[in-house]
C-alpha positions in Angstrom: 4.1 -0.1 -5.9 7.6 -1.7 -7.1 9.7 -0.9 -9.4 10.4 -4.3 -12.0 13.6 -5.6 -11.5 14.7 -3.1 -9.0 15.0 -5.2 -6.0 17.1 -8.2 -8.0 19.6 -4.5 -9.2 20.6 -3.7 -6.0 21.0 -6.9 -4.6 24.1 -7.8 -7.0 25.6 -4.5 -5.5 26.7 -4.8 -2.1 28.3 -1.5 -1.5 24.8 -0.1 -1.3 24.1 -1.3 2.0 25.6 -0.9 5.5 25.6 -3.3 7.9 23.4 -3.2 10.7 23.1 -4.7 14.5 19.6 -3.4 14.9 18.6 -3.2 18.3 17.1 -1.0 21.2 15.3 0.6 18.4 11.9 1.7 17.0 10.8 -0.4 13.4 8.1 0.7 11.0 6.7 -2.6 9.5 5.4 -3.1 6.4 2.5 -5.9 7.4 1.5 -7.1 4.2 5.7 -7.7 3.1 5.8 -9.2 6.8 3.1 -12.0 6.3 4.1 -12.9 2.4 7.4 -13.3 3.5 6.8 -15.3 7.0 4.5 -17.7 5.5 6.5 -18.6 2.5 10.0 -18.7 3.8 8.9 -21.3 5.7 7.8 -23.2 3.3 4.4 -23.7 5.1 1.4 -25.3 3.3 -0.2 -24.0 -0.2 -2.2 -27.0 -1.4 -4.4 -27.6 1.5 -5.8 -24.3 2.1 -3.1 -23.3 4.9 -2.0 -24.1 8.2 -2.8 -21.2 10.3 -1.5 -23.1 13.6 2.0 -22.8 12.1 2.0 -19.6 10.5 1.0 -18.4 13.9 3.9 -19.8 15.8 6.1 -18.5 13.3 4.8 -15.1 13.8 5.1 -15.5 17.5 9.0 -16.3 17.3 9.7 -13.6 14.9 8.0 -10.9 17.5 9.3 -12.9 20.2 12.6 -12.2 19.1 12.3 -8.3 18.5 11.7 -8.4 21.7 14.6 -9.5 23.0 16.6 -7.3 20.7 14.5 -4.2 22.7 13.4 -3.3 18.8 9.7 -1.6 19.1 7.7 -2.9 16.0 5.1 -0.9 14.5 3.3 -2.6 11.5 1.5 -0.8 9.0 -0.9 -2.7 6.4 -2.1 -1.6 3.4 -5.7 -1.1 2.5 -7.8 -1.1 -0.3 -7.9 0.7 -3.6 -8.1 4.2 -4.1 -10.1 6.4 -5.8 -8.2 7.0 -8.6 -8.2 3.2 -9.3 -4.8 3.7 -11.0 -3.4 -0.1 -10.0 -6.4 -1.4 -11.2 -4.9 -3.1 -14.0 -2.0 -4.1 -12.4 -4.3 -5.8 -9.5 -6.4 -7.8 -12.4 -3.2 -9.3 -14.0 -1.7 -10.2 -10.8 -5.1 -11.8 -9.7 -4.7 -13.7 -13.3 -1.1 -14.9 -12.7 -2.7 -16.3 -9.4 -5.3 -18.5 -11.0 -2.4 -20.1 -12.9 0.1 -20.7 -9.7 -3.2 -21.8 -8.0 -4.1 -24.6 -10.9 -0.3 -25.7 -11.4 -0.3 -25.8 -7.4 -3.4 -28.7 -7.8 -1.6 -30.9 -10.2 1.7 -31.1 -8.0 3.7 -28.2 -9.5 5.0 -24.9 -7.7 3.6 -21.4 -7.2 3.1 -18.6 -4.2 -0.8 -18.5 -2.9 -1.5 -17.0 0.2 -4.5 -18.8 2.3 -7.5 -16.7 1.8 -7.9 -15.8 5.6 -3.8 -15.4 6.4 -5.1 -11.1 6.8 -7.2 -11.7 9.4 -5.4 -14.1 11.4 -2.4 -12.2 10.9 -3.7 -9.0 12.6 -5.4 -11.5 15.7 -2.0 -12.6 16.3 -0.4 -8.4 16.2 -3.7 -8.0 18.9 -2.5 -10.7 20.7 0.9 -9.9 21.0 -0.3 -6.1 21.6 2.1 -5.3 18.4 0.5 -1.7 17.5 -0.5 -1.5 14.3 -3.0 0.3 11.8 -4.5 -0.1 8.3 -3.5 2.5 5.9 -6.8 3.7 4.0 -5.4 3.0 0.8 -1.7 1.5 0.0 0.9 2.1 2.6 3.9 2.8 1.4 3.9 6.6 1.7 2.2 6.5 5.5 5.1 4.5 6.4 7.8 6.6 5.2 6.1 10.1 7.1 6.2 7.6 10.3 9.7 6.7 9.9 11.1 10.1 9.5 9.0 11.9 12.1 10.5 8.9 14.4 14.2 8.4 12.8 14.0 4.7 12.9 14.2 2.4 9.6 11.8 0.5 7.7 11.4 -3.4 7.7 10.1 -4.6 4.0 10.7 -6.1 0.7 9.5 -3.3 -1.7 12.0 -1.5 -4.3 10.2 1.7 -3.7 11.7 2.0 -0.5 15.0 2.1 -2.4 13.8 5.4 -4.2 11.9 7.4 -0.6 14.1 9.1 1.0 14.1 7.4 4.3 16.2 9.4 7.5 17.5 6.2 9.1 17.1 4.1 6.0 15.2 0.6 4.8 16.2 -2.7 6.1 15.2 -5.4 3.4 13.2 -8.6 5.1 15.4 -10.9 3.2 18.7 -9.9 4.4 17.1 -9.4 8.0 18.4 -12.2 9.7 15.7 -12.5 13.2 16.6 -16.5 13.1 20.5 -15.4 13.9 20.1 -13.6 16.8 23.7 -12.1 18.2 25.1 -10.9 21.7 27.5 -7.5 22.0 30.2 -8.7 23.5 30.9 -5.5 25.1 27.0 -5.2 26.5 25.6 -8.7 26.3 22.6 -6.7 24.4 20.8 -8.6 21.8 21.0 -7.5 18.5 19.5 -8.3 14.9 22.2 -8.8 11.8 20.2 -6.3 9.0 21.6 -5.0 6.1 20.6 -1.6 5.6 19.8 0.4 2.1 21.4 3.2 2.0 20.5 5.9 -0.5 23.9 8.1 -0.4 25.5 5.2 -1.3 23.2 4.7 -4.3 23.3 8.4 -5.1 27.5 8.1 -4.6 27.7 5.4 -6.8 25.9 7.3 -10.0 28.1 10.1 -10.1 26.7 12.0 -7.1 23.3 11.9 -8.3 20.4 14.5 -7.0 18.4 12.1 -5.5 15.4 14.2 -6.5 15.9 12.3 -9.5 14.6 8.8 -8.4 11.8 9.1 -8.0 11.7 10.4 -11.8 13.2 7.4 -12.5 10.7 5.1 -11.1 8.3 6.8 -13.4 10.2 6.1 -16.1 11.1 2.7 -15.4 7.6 1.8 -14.7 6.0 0.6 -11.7 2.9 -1.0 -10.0 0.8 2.6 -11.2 2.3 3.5 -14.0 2.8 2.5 -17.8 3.8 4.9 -19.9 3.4 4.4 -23.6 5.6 7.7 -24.4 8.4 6.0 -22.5 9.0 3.5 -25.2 9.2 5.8 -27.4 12.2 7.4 -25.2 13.9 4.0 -24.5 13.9 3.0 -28.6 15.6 6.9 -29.2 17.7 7.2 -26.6 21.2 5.9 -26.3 21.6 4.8 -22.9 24.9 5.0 -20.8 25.3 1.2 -19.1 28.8 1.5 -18.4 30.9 -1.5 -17.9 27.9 -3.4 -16.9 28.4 -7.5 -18.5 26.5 -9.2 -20.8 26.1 -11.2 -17.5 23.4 -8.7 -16.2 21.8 -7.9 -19.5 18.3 -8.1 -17.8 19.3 -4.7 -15.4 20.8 -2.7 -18.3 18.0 -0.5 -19.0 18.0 0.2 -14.8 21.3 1.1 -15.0 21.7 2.8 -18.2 18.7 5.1 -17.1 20.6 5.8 -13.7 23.4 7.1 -15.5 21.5 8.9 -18.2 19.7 10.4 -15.3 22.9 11.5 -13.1 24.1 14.0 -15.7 20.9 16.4 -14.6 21.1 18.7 -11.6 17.3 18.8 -10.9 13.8 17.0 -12.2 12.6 19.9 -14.2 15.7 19.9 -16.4 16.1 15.8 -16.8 12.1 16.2 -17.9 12.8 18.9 -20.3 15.7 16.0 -22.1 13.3 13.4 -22.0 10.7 15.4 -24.1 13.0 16.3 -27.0 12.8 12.2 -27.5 8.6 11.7 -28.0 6.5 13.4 -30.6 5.4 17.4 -30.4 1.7 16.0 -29.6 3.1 14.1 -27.0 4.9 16.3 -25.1 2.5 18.5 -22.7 0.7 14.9 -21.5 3.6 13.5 -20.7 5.7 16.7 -18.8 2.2 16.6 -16.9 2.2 13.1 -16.1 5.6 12.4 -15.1 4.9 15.3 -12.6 2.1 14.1 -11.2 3.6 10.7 -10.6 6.3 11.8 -8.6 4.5 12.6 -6.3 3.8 9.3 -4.9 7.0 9.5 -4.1 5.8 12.2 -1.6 5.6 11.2 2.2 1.9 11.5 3.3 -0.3 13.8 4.8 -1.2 11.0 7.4 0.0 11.4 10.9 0.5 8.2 11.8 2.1 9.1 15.1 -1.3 10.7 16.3 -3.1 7.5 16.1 -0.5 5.5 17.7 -0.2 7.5 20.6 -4.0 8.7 20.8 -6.0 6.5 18.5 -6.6 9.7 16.1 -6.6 8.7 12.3 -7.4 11.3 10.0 -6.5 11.3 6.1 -7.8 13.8 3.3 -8.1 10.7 1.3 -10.8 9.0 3.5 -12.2 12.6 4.0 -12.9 12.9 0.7 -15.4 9.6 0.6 -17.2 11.8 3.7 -17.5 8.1 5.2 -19.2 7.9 8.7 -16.9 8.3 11.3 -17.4 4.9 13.1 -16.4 3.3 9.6 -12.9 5.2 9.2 -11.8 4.8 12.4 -13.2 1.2 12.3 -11.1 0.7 8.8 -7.9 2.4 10.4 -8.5 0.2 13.7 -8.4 -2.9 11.1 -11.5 -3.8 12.6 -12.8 -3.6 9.0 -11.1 -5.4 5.9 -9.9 -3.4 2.4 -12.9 -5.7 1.0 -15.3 -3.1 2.5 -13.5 -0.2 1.5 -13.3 -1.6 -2.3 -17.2 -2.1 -2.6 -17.7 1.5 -1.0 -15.1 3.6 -2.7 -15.4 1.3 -6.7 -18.5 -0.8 -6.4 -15.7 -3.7 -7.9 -14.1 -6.3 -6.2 -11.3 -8.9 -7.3 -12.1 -12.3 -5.2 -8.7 -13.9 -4.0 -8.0 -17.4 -6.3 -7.3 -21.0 -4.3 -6.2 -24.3 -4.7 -9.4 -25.2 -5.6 -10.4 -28.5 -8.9 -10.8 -25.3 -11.8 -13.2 -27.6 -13.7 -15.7 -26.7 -11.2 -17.4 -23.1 -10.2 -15.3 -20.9 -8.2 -15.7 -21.6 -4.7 -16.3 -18.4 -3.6 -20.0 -18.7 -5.3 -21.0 -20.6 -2.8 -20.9 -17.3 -0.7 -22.4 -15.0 -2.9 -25.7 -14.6 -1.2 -23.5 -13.6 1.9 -21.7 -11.1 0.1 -25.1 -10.0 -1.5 -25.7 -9.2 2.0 -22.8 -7.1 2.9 -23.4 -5.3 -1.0 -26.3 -4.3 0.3 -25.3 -3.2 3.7 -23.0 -1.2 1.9 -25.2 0.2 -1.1 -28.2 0.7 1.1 -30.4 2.7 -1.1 -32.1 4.7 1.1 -29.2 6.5 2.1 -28.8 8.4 -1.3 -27.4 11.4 -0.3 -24.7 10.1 1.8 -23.6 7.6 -1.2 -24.1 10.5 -4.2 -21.7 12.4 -2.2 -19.3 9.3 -2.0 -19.6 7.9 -5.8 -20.1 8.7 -9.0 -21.9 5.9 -9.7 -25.6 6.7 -10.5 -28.7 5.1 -7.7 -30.5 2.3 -9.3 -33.6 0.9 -7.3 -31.7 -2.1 -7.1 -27.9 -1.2 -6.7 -25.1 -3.8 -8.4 -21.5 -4.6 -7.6 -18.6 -6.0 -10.3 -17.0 -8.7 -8.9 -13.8 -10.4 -10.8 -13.7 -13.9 -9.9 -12.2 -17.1 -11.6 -14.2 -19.1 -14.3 -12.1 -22.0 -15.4 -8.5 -20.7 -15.8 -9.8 -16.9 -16.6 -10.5 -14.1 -14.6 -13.9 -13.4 -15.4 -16.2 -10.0 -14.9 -19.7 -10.3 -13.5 -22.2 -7.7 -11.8 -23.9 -8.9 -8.6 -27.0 -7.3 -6.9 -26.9 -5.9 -3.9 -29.8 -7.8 -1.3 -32.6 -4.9 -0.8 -32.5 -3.8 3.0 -35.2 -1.2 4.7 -34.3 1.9 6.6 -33.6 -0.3 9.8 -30.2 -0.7 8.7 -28.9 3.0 7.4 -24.9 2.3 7.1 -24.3 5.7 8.7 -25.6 4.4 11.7 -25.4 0.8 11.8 -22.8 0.4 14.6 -26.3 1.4 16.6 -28.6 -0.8 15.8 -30.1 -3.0 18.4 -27.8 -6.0 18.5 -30.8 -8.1 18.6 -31.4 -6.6 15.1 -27.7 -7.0 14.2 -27.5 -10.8 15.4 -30.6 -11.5 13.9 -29.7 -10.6 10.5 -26.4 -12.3 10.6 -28.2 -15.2 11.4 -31.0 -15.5 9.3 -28.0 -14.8 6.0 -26.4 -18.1 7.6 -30.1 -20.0 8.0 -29.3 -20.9 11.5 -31.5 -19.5 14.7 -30.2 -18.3 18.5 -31.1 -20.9 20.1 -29.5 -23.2 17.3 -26.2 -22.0 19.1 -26.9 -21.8 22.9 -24.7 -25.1 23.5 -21.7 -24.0 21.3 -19.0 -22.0 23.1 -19.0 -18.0 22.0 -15.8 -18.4 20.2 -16.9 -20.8 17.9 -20.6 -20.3 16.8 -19.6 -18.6 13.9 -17.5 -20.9 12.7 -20.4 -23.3 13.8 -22.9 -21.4 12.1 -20.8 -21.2 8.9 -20.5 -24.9 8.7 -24.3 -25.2 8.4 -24.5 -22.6 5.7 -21.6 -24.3 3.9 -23.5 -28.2 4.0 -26.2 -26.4 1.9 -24.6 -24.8 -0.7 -21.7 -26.3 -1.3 -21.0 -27.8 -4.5 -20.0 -30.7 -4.9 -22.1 -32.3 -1.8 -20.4 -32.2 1.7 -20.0 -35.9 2.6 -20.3 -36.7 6.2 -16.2 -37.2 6.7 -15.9 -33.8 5.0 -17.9 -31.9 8.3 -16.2 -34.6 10.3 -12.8 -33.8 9.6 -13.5 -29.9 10.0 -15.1 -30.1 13.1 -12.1 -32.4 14.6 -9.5 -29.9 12.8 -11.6 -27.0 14.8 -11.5 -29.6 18.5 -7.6 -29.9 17.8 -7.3 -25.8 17.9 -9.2 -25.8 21.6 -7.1 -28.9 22.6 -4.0 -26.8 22.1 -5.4 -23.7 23.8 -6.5 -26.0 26.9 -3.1 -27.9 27.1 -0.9 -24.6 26.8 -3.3 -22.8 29.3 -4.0 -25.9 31.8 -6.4 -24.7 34.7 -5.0 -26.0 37.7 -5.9 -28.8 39.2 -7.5 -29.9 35.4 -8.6 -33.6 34.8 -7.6 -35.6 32.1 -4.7 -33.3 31.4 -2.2 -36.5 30.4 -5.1 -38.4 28.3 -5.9 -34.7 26.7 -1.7 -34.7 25.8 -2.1 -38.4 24.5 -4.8 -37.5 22.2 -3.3 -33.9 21.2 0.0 -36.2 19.8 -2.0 -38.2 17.8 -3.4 -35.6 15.9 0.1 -34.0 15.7 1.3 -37.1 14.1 -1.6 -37.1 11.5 -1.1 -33.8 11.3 2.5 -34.5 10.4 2.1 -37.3 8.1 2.1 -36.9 4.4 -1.0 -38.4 2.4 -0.1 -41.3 1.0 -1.5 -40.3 -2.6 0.6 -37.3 -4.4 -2.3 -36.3 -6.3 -4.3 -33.7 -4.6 -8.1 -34.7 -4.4 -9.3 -31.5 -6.1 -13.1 -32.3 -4.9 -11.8 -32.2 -1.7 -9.8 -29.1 -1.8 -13.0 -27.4 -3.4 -15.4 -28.5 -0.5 -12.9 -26.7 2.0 -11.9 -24.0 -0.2 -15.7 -23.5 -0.4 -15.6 -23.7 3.7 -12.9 -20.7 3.8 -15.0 -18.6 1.0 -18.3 -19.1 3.6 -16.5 -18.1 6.5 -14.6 -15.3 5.2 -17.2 -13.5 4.1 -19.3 -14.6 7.1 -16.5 -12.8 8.8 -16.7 -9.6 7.3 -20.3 -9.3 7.9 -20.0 -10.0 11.6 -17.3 -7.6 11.7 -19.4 -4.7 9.4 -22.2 -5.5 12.1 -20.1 -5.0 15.2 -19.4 -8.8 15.7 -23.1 -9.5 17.2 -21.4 -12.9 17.3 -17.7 -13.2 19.4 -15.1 -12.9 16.7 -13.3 -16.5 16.7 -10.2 -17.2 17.1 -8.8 -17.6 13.7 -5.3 -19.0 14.3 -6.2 -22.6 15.6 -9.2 -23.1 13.3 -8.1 -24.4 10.4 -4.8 -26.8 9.5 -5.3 -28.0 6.0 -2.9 -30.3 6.0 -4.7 -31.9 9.5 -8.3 -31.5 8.1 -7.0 -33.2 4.3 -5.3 -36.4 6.4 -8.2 -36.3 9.1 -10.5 -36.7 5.8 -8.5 -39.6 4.7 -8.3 -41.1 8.1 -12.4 -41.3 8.5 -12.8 -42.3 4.9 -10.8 -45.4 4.6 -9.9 -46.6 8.3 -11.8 -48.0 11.3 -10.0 -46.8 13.6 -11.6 -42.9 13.3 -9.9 -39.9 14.6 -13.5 -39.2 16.4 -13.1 -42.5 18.5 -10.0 -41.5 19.4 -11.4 -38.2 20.9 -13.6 -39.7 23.3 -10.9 -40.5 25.4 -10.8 -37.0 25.9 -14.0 -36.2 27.8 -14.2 -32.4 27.5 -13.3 -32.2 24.6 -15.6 -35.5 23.1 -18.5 -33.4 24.8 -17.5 -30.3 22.8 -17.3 -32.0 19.7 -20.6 -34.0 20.3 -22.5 -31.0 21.0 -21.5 -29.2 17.6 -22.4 -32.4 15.7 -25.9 -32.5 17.4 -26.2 -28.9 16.5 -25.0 -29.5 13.0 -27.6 -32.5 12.9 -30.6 -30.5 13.6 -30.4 -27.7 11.1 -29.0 -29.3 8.0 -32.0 -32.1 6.0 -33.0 -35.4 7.6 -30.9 -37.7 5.6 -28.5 -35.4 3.8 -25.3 -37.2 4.6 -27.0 -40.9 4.3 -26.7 -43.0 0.2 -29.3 -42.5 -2.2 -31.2 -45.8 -2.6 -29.6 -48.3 -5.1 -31.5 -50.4 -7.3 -32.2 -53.7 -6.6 -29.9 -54.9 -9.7 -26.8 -53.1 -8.1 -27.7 -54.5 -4.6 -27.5 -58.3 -5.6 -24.3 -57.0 -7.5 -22.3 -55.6 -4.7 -23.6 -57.8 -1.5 -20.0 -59.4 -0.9 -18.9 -56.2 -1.3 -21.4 -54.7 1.5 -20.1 -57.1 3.5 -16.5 -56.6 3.3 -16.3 -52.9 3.4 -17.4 -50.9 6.2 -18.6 -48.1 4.1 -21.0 -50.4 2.9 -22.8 -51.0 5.7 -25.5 -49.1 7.7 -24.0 -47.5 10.9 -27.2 -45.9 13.6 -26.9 -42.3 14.2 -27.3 -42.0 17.9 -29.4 -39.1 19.1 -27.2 -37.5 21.6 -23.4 -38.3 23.0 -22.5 -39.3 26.2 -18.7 -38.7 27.8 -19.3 -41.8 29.5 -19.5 -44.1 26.1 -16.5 -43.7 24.1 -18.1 -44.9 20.6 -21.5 -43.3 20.8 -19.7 -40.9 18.2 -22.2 -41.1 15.3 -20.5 -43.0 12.4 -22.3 -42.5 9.2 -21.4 -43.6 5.6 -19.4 -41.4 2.8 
């Protein structure tokens, strides 16, 4: 939720927190505050589409060192949107502020975007690790603070609302939790965590011994992610509030403060509720004494015993008993084995698409995916299952059911309504997680216009990914250029060159050439493009990639992965695809040369370019004919530059030719 300015408040008053060695303990997460804050504190990539690789190593340390501090994580993520679709408006303007740090992010300037896939590859590294975590079935913040009482251990986030629950052994902000500073006991040589710890008697103290029943009144009344009160202007313009010495210095917090102290001369809710309605109109008054009740309670710790899943793998919530979903899907959902992007096109038929660095004169990339996200719409909306989904919406049964998507056109977040894809009674949602995988993998493939036996030479773990990349070539617009697949394909061969090297077989060949050749991707991987202007085209075609295999994800994932779920943290470096893009358009010494000194891994990446090859057009990646007129004019020019000239595709790669690489022009 969050309460505006709340967090920035208490951090100018240090007597509100207690120092903290945190160690040999139990720590309830908060995953999505977690990921945010890991990827941008370290100041990791935004303009290519994200480096994965790094964000996962990064993760790794942080858990790595909890370890060694004996602290027991347990991360809790949030899902998606509940019924009542009270954030709803919040969620649009946030997914509008987006689009704006997204377009001042392509012409050089700052902003916050999360990579569209950091979710998923944030919950394959908590597998992984064997961190034990769940997905909430709607926002989190109330699961975690029933988990943390029931277990007296603290919280680990970066929301203000944590500063209003009342939490038994407190909230530990993620900003003042200093995992990079490890410390030693001198007296026990334990490990331990500096943390500074919130602590609400403190608070309370501080505002003339406060009730703290009160706060959560007065994060109604200050307004949060849920709620905006009308009525409560009214209030603020009337009352005269309290601030106390507070300076001219902190002007911006004088309403939080002045409410505090208005609010501490009350013993109980009821009667600070009463004082507030003497300030609004008569008409007013009943809505709003019935309101600010009702929004206290999400101040409430849940009715979700969170303990019973982590100890038996039990979810159960009266919130995701009242959609009367099919079993396999809750406990899929709570497993995170689904996304929140399910859950939003069962429970509200709407989704808001995530924005991207992406050239915002063009289509949103994520149309390129639409007929794959048709397919999961009608997965979902399957018609012939009316009784189940009457029960679960309100939304009346077309013949041909439709789903609002929000997505960006230009710099606006735009409205449209997308048909579902019509489906027979083969694939009933209630039982889908039994269907024939035959049927399953069949349908994934035919959405992604690739066959079985397409894939038989690719490894499990990447035919997916594989898969995607021929859906992508297709659709995307503008055209995929040859260096464009390239430079993916190489990005995907640099993720299995790092699993190989930091997992060497014994005995393993070419284990010092494979190290030589993993460098020299580091280093391009390191360098910084020569040109400080992103090239927008570019970022759109891999944007577009990301869009294809996100939802591609999801829909081997709603079908029980027919296809091996791939390994998401080494599969895509944007700032390594971006440069290897550069590298094969305007140098002869090509990254893909370089590879073949590494035979396994030049036969992996031949194979998925043969396989590539034969399902997207004859000629899709060669030059449109020029006219004879524009020949005589360029011929020195054909001549000079390599791109210029004609380059044989060879049928098939051998390990034992280095260059039989196909080279083809841009």
């Amino acid at each position: 939720m969050g309460i505006h300015g709340m967090m920035s408040y208490v951090a100018e008053h240090k007597q509100f927190f207690v120092d903290l060695q945190l160690r040999n303990t139990k720590v309830i997460i908060d995953g999505n505050n977690l990921y945010h804050r890991l990827y941008f504190d370290a100041n990791l990539d935004i303009r290519h589409g994200g480096n994965y690789d790094s964000f996962t190593d990064i993760t790794h340390r942080f858990f790595d060192t909890l370890t060694l501090c004996d602290i027991r994580p347990y991360v809790v993520l949030d899902g998606g949107s509940d019924a009542s679709d009270k954030k709803f408006t919040t969620l649009k303007e946030r997914a509008q502020e987006k689009i704006q740090l997204a377009f001042s992010i392509s012409r050089g300037g700052t902003g916050s975007v999360l990579p569209l896939l950091i979710r998923e590859v944030f919950k394959q590294i908590l597998t992984k690790l064997q961190v034990p975590f769940v997905q909430s079935f709607s926002e989190a913040d109330r699961d975690i603070v029933s988990l943390a009482n029931h277990w007296n251990c603290p919280v680990l986030t970066l929301d203000s609302d944590f500063c209003i629950f009342d939490l038994k052994a407190g909230y530990c902000p993620l900003n003042s939790f200093q995992w990079r500073n490890i410390c030693t006991c001198k007296e026990s040589q334990d490990c331990y965590i500096p943390a500074k710890c919130f602590s609400l008697e403190r608070f309370c103290k501080h505002f003339s011994n406060m009730n703290k029943t009160l706060l959560p009144l007065f994060a109604v009344m200050s307004g949060n992610d849920y709620i905006n009160l009308p009525a409560m202007e009214m209030f603020f313009n009337k009352v005269r509030l309290p601030v106390g010495g507070y300076g001219k210095k902190f002007k911006k917090h004088m309403r939080i403060q002045g409410l505090l102290n208005w609010l501490s001369r009350f013993a109980d809710p009821a009667e600070a509720i009463e004082n507030v309605l003497k300030y609004l109109r008569q008409h007013e008054k009943e809505e709003t004494r019935q309101f600010l009740w009702a929004s206290m309670e999400e101040y409430e710790p849940s009715d979700v015993n969170l303990q019973d899943f982590f100890q038996n793998g039990h979810y159960e919530s009266e919130a995701a008993k009242k959609q009367e979903f099919p079993l396999w899907i809750l406990s899929a959902f709570a497993k995170g084995l689904l996304a929140p992007f399910i859950s939003d096109v069962l429970v509200l038929r709407r989704i808001i698409l995530h924005p991207q660095v992406e050239n915002i004169q063009r289509l949103s990339s994520h149309v390129t995916a639409l007929s794959i996200r048709q397919v999961i719409y009608g997965l979902l909306l399957n018609t012939s299952e009316s009784s189940f989904h009457t029960s679960v919406r309100k939304h009346p049964i077309s013949s041909t059911p439709t789903l609002c998507e929000f997505d960006r056109f230009r710099k606006e977040l735009r409205k449209s309504f997308v048909p579902a894809a019509p489906f027979p009674g083969k694939f009933p949602l209630t039982t889908l997680n039994e269907v024939p995988l035959a049927d399953r993998l069949q349908l994934l493939l035919d959405t992604l216009g690739v066959t079985a036996s397409v894939l038989e030479t690719v490894p499990g773990l990447l035919q997916l990914p594989v898969a995607v990349i021929c859906f992508w070539i297709r659709y995307s617009e503008p055209k995929v250029k040859l260096q464009h697949m390239k430079a993916l394909l190489l990005g995907m061969v640099f993720g299995e060159l790092h699993k190989i090297l930091e997992n060497p077989e014994p005995g393993a060949l070419h284990a010092e050439v494979d190290k030589i050749v993993y460098d020299q991707f580091l280093k391009w991987k390191g360098q910084k493009s020569q040109e400080e202007v992103l090239e927008l085209d570019t970022a759109h075609i891999f944007c577009q990639w990301q869009c294809c295999f996100q939802m591609a994800l999801y829909l081997n994932q709603l079908l029980s992965a027919p296809l091996p779920e791939p390994d998401l943290t080494r599969l895509y470096n944007g700032t390594l695809v971006h440069r290897l893009y550069h590298e094969l358009k305007t140098t002869m010494a090509t990254p893909d040369s370089l590879l073949s000194a590494s035979p396994k891994m030049h036969q992996l990446y031949c194979n998925i370019v043969r396989v590539v090859r034969g399902v997207v057009p004859t000629g899709f990646f060669q030059k449109k004919a020029r006219s004879r007129k524009k020949k005589k004019q360029d011929v020195k020019q054909v001549l000079d530059k390599r791109d210029a000239a004609t380059v044989e595709v060879v049928p098939s790669c051998s390990i034992n030719n280095r260059f039989t690489t196909f080279m083809m022009e841009d």
